[in-house]
mmCIF file as gemmi writes it, N, C-alpha and C atoms, coordinates in Angstrom:
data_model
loop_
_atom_site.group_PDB
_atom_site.id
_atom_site.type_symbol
_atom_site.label_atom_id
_atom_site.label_alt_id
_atom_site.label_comp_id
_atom_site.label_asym_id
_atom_site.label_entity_id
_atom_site.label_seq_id
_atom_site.pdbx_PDB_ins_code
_atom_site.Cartn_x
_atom_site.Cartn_y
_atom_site.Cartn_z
_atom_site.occupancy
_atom_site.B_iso_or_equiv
_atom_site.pdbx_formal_charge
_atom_site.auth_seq_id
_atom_site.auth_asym_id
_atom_site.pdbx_PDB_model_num
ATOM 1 N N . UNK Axp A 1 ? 192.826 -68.638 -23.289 1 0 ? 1 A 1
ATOM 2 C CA . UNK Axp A 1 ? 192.301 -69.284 -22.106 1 0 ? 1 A 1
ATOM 3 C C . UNK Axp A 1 ? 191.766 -68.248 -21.126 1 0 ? 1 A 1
ATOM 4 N N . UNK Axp A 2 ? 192.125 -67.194 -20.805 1 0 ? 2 A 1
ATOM 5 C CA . UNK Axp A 2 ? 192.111 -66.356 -19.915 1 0 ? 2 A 1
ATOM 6 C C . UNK Axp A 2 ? 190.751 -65.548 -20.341 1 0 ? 2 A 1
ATOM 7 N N . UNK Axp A 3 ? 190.166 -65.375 -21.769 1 0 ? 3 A 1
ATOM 8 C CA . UNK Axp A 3 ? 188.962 -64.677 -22.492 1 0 ? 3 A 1
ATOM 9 C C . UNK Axp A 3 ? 187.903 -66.045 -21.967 1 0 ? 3 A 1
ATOM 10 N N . UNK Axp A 4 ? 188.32 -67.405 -21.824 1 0 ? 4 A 1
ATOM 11 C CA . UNK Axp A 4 ? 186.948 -68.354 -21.461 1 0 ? 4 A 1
ATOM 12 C C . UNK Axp A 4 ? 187.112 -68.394 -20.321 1 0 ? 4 A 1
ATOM 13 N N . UNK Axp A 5 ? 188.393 -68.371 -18.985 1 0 ? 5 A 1
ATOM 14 C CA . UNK Axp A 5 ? 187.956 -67.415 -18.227 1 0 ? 5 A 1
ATOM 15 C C . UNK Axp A 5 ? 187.246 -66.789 -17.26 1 0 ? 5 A 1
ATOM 16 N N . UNK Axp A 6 ? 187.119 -65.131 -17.934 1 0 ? 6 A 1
ATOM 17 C CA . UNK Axp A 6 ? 186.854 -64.235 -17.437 1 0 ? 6 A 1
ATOM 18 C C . UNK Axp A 6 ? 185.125 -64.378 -17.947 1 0 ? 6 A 1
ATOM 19 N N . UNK Axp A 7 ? 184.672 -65.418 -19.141 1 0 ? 7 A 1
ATOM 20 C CA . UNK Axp A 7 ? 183.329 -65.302 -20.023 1 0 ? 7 A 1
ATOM 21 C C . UNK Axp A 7 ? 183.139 -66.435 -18.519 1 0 ? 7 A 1
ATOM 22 N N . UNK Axp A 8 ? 183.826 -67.392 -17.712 1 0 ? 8 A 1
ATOM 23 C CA . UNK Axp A 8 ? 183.276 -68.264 -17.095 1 0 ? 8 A 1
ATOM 24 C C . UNK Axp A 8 ? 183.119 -67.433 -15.65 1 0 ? 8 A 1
ATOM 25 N N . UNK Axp A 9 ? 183.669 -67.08 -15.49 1 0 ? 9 A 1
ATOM 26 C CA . UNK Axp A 9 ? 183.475 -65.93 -14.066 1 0 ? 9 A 1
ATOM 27 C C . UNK Axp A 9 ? 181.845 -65.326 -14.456 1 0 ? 9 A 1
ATOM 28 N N . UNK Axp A 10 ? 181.95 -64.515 -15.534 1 0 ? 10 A 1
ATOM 29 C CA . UNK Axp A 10 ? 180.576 -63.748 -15.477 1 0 ? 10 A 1
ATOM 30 C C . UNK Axp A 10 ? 179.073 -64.513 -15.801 1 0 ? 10 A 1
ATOM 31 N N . UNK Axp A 11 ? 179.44 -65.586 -15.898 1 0 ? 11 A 1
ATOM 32 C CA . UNK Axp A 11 ? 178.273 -66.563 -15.835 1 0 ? 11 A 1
ATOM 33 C C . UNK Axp A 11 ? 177.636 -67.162 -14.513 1 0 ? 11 A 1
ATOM 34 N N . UNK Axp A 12 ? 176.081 -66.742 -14.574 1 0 ? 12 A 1
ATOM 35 C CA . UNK Axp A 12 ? 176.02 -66.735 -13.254 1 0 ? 12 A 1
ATOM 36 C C . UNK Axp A 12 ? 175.776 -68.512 -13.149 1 0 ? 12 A 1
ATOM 37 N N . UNK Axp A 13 ? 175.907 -68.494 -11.759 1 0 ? 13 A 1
ATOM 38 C CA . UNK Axp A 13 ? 175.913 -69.938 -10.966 1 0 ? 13 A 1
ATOM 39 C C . UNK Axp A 13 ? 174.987 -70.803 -11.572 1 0 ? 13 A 1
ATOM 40 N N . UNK Axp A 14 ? 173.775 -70.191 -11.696 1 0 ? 14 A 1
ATOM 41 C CA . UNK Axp A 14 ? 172.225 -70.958 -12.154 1 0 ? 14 A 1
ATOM 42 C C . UNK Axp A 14 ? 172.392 -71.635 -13.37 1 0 ? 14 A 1
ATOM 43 N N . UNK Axp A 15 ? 173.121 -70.625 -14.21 1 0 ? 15 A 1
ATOM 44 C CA . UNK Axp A 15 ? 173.538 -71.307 -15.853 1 0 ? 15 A 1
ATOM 45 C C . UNK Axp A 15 ? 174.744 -72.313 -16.134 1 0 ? 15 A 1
ATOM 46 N N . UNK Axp A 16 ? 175.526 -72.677 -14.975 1 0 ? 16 A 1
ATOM 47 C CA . UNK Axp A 16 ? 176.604 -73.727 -15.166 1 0 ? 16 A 1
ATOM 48 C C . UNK Axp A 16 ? 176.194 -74.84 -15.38 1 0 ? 16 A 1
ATOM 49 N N . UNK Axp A 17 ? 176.805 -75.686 -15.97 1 0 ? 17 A 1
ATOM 50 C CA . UNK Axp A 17 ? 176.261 -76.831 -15.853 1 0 ? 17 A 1
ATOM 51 C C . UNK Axp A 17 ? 177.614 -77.973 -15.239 1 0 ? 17 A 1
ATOM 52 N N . UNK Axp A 18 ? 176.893 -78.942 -14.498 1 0 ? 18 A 1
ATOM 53 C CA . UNK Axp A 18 ? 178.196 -79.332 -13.652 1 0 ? 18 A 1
ATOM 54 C C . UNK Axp A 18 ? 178.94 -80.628 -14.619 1 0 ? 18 A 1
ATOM 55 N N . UNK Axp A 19 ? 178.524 -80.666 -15.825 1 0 ? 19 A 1
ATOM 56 C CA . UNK Axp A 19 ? 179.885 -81.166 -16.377 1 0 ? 19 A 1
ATOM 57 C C . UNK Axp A 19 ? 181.242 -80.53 -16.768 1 0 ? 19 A 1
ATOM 58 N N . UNK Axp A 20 ? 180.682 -78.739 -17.052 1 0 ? 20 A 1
ATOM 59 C CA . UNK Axp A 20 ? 181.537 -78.274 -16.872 1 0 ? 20 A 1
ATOM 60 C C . UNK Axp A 20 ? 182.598 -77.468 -15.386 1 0 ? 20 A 1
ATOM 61 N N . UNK Axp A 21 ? 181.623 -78.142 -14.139 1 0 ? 21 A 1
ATOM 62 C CA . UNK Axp A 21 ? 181.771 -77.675 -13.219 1 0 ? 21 A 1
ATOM 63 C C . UNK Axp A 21 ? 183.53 -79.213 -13.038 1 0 ? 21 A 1
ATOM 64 N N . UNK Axp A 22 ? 182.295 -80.426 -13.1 1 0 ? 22 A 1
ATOM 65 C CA . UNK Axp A 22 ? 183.56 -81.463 -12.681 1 0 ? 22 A 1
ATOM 66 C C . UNK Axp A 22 ? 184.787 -81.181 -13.758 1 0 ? 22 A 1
ATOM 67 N N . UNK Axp A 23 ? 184.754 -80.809 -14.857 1 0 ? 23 A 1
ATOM 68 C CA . UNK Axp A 23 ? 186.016 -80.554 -15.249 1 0 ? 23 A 1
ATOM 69 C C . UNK Axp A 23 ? 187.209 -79.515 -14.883 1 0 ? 23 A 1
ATOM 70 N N . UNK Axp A 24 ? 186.528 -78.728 -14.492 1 0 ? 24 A 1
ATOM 71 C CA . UNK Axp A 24 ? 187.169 -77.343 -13.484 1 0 ? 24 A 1
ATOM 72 C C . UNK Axp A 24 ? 188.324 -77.938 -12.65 1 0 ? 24 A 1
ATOM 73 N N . UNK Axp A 25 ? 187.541 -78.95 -11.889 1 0 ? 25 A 1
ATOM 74 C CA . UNK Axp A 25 ? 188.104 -79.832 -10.565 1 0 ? 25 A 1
ATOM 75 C C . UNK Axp A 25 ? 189.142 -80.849 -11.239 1 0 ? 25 A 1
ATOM 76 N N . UNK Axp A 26 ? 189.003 -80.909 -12.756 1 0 ? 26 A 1
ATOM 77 C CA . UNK Axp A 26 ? 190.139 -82.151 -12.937 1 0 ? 26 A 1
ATOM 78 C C . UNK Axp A 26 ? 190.913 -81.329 -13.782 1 0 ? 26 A 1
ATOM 79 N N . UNK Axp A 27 ? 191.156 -80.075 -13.276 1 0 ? 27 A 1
ATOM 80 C CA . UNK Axp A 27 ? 192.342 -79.402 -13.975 1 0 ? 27 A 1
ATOM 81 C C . UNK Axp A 27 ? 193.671 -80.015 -13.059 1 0 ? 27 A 1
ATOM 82 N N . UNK Axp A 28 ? 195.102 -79.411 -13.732 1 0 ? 28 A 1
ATOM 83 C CA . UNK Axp A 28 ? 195.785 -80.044 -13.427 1 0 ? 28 A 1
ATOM 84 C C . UNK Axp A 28 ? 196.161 -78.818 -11.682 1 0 ? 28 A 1
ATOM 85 N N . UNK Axp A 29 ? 197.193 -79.748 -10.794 1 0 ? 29 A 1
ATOM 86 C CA . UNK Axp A 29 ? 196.881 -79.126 -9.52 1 0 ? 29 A 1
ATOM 87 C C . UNK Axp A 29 ? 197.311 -77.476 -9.497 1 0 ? 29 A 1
ATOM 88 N N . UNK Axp A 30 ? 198.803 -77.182 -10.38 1 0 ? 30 A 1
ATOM 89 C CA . UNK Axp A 30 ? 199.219 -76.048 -10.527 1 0 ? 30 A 1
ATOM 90 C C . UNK Axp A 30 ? 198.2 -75.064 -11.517 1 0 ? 30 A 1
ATOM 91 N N . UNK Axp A 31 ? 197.282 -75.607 -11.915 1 0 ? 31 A 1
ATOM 92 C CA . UNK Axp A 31 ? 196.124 -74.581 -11.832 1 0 ? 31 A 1
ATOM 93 C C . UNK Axp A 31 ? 195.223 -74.149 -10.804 1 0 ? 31 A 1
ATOM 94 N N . UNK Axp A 32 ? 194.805 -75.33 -10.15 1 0 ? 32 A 1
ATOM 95 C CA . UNK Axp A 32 ? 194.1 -75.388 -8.915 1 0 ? 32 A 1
ATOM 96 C C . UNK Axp A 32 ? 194.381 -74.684 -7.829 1 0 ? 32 A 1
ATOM 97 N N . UNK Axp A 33 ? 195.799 -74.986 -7.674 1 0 ? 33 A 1
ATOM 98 C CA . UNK Axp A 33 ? 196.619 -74.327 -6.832 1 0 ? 33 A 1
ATOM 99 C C . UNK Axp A 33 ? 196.798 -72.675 -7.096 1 0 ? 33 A 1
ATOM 100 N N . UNK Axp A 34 ? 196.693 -72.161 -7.793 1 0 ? 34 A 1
ATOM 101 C CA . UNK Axp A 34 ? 197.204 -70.936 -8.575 1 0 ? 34 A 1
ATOM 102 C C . UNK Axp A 34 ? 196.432 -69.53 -8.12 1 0 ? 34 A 1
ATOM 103 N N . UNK Axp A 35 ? 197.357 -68.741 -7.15 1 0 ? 35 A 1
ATOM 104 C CA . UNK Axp A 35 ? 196.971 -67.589 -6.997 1 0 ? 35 A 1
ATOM 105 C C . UNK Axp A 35 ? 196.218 -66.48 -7.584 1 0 ? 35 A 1
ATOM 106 N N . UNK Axp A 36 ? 195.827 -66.8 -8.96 1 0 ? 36 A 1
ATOM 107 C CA . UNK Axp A 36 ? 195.795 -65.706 -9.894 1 0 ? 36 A 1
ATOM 108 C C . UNK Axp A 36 ? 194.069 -65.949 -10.133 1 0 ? 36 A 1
ATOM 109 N N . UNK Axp A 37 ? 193.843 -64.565 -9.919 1 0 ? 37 A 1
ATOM 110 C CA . UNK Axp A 37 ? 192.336 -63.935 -10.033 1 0 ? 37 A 1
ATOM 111 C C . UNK Axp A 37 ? 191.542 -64.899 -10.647 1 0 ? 37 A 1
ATOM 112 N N . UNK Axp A 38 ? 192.046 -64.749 -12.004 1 0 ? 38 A 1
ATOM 113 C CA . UNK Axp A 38 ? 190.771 -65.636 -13.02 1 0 ? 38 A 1
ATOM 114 C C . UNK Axp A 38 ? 190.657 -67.192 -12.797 1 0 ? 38 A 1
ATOM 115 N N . UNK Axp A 39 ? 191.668 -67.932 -12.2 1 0 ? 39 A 1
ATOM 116 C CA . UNK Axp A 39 ? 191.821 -69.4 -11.556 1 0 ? 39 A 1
ATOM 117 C C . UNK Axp A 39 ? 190.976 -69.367 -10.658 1 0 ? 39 A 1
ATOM 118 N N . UNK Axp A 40 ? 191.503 -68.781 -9.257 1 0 ? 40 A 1
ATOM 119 C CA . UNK Axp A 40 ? 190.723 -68.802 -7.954 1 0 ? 40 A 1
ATOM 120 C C . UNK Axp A 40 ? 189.067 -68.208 -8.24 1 0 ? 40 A 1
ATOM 121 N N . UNK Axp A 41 ? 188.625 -67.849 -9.038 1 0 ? 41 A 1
ATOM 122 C CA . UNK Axp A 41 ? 187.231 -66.854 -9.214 1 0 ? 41 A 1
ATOM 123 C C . UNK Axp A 41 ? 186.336 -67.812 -9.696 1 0 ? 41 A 1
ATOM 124 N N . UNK Axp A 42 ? 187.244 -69.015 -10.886 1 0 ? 42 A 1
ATOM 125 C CA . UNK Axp A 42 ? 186.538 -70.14 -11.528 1 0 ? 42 A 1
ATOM 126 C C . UNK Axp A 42 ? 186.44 -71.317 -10.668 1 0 ? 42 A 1
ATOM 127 N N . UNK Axp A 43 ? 187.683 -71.203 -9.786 1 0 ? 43 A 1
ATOM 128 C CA . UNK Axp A 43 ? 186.926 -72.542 -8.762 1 0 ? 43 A 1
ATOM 129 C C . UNK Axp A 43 ? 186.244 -71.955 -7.606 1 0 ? 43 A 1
ATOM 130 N N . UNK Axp A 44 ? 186.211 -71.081 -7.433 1 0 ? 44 A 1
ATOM 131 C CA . UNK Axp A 44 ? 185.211 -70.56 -6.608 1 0 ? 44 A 1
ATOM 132 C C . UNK Axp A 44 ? 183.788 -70.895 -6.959 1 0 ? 44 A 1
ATOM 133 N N . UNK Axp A 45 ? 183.42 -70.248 -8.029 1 0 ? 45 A 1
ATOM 134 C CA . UNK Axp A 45 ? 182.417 -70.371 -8.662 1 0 ? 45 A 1
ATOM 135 C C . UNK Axp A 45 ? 181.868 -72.079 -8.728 1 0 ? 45 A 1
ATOM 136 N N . UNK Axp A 46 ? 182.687 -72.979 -9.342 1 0 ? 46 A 1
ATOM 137 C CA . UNK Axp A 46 ? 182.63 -73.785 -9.211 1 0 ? 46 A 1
ATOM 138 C C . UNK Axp A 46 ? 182.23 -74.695 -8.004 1 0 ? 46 A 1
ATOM 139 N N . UNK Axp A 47 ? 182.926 -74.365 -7.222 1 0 ? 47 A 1
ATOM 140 C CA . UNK Axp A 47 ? 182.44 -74.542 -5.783 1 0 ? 47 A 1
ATOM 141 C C . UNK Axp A 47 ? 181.406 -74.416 -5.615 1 0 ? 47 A 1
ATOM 142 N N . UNK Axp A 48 ? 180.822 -73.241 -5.656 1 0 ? 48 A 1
ATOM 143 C CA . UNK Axp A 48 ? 179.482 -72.366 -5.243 1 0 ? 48 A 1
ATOM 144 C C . UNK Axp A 48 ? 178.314 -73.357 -5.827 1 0 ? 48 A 1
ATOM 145 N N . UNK Axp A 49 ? 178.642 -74.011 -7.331 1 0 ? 49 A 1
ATOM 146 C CA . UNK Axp A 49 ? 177.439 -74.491 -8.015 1 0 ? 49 A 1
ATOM 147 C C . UNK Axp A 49 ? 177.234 -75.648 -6.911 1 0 ? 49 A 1
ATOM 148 N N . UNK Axp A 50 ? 178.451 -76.621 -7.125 1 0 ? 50 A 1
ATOM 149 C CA . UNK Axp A 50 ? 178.105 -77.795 -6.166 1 0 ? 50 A 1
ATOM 150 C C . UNK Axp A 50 ? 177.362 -77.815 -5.118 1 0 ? 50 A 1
ATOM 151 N N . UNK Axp A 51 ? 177.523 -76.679 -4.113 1 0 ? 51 A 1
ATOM 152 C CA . UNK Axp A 51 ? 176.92 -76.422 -3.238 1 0 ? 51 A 1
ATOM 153 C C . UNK Axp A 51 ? 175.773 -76.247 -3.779 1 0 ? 51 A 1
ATOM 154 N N . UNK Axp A 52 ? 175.582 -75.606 -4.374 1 0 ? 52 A 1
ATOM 155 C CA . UNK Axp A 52 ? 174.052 -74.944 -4.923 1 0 ? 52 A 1
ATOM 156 C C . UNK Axp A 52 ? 172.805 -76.331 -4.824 1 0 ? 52 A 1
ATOM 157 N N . UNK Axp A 53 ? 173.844 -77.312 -5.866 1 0 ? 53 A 1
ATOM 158 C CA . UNK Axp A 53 ? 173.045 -78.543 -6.322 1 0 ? 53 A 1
ATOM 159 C C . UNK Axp A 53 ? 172.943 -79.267 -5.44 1 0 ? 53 A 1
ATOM 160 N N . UNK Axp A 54 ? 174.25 -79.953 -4.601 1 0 ? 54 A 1
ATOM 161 C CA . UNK Axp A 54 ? 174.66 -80.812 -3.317 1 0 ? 54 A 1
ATOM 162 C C . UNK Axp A 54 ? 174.501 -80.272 -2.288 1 0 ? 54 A 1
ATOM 163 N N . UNK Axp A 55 ? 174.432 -78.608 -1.699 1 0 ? 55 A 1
ATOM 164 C CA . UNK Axp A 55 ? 174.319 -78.79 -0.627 1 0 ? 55 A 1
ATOM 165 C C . UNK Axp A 55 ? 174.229 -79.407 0.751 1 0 ? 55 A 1
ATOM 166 N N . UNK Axp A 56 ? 172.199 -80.22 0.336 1 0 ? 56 A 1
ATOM 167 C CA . UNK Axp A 56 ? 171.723 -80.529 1.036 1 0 ? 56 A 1
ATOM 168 C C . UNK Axp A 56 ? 172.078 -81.779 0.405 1 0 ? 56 A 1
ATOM 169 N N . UNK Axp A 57 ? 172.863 -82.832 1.074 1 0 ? 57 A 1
ATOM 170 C CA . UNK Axp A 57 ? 173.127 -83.984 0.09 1 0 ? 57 A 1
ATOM 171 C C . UNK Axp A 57 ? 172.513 -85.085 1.106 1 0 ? 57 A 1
ATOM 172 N N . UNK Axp A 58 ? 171.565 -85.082 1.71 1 0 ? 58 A 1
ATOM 173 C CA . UNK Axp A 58 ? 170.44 -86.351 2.194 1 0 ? 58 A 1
ATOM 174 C C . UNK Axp A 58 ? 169.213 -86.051 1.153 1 0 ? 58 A 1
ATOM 175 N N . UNK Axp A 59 ? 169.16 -84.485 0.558 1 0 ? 59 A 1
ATOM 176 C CA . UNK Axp A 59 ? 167.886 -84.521 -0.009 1 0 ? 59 A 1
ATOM 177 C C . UNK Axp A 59 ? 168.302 -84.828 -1.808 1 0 ? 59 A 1
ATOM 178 N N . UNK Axp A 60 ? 169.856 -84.701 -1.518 1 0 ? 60 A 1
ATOM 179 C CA . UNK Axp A 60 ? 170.173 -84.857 -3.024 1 0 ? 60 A 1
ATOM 180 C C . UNK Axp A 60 ? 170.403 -86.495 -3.26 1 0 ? 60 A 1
ATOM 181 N N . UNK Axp A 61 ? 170.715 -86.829 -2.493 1 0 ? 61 A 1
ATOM 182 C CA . UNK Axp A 61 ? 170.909 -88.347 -2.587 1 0 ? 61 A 1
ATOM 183 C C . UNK Axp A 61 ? 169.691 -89.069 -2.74 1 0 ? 61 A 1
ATOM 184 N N . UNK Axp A 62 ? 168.715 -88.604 -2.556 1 0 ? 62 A 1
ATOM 185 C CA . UNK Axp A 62 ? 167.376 -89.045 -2.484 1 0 ? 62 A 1
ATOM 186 C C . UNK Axp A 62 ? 166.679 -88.826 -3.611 1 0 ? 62 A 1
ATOM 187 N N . UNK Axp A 63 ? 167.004 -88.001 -4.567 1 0 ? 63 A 1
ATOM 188 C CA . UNK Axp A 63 ? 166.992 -87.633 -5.865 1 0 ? 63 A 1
ATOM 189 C C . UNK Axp A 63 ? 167.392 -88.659 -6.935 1 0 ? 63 A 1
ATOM 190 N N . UNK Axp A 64 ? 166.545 -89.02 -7.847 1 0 ? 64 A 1
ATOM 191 C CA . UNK Axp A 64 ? 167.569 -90.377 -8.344 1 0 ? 64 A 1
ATOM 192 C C . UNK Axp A 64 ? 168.468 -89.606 -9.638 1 0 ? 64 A 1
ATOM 193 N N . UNK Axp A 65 ? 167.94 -88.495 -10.273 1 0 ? 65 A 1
ATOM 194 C CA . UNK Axp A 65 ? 168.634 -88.025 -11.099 1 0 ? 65 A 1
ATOM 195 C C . UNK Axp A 65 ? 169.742 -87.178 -10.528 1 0 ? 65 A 1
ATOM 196 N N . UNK Axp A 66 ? 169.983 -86.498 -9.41 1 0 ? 66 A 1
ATOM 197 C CA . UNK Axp A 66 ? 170.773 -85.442 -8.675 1 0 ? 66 A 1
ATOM 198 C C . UNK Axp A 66 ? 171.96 -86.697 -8.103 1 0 ? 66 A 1
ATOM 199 N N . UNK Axp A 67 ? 171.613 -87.766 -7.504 1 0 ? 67 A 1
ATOM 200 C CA . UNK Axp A 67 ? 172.444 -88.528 -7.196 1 0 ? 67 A 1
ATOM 201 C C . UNK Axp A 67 ? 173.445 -89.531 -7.912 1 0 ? 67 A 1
ATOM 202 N N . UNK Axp A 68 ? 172.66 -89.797 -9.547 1 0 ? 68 A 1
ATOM 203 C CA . UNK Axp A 68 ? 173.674 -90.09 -11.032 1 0 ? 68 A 1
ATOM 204 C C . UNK Axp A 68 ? 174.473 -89.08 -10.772 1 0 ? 68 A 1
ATOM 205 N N . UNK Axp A 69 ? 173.862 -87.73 -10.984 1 0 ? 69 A 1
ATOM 206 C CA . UNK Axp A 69 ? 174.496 -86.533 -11.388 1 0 ? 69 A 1
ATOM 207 C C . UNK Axp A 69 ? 175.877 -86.514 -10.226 1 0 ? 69 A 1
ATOM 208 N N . UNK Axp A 70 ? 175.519 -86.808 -9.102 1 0 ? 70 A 1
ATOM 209 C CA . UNK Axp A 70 ? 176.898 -86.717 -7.865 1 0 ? 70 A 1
ATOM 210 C C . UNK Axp A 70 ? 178.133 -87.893 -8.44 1 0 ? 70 A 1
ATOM 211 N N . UNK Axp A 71 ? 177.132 -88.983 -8.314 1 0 ? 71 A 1
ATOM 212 C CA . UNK Axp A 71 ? 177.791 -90.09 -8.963 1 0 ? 71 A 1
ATOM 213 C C . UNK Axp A 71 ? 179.034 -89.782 -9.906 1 0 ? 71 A 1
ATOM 214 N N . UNK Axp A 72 ? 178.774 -89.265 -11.378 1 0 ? 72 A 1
ATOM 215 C CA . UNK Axp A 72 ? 179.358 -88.481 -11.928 1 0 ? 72 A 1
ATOM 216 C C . UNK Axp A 72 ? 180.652 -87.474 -11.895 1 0 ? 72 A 1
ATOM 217 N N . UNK Axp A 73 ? 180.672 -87.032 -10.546 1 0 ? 73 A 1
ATOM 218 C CA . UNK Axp A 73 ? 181.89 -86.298 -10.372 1 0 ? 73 A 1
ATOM 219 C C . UNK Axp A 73 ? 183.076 -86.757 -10.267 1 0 ? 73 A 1
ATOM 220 N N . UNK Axp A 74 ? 183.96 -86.222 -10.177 1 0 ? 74 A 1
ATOM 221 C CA . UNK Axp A 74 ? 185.194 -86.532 -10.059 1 0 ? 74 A 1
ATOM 222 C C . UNK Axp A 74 ? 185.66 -86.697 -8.245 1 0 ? 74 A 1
ATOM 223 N N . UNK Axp A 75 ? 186.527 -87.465 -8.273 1 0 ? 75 A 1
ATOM 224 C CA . UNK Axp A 75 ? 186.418 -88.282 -6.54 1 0 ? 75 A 1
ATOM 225 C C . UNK Axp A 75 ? 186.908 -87.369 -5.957 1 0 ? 75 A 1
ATOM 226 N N . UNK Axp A 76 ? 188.023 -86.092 -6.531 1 0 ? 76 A 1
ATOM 227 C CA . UNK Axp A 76 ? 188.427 -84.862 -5.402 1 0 ? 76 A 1
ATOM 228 C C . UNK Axp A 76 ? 187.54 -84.037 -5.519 1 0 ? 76 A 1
């Protein structure tokens, strides 16, 4: 787990794709929660994409494919 990881850390933001982003988010909480480098670095990252995509979420909502795509996530 810790080799997919450190391969998911060095992947930059542009190349995620947010199905694997919403699954990040439906890990269980004592991962989420979890002090340790390679955890906190992947939801970081994770984070970062959403933003990337949602940011601006009046212009994403207005999007009919970006707004399935929100649709899609997971409710936390």
């Amino acid at each position: 787990m810790t080799l997919l990881l450190c391969r998911f850390v060095d992947t930059p933001c542009n190349e995620l794709q947010l199905e694997t982003v919403a699954a990040i988010f439906e890990w269980p909480a004592f991962l989420q929660e979890s002090a340790s480098e390679p955890f906190a670095g992947v939801l970081a990252k994770a984070a970062a994409k959403l933003m990337d995509v949602f940011g601006d979420l009046e212009a994403a909502w207005r999007d009919d494919a970006t707004r399935k795509s929100f649709l899609k996530l997971p409710f936390k």
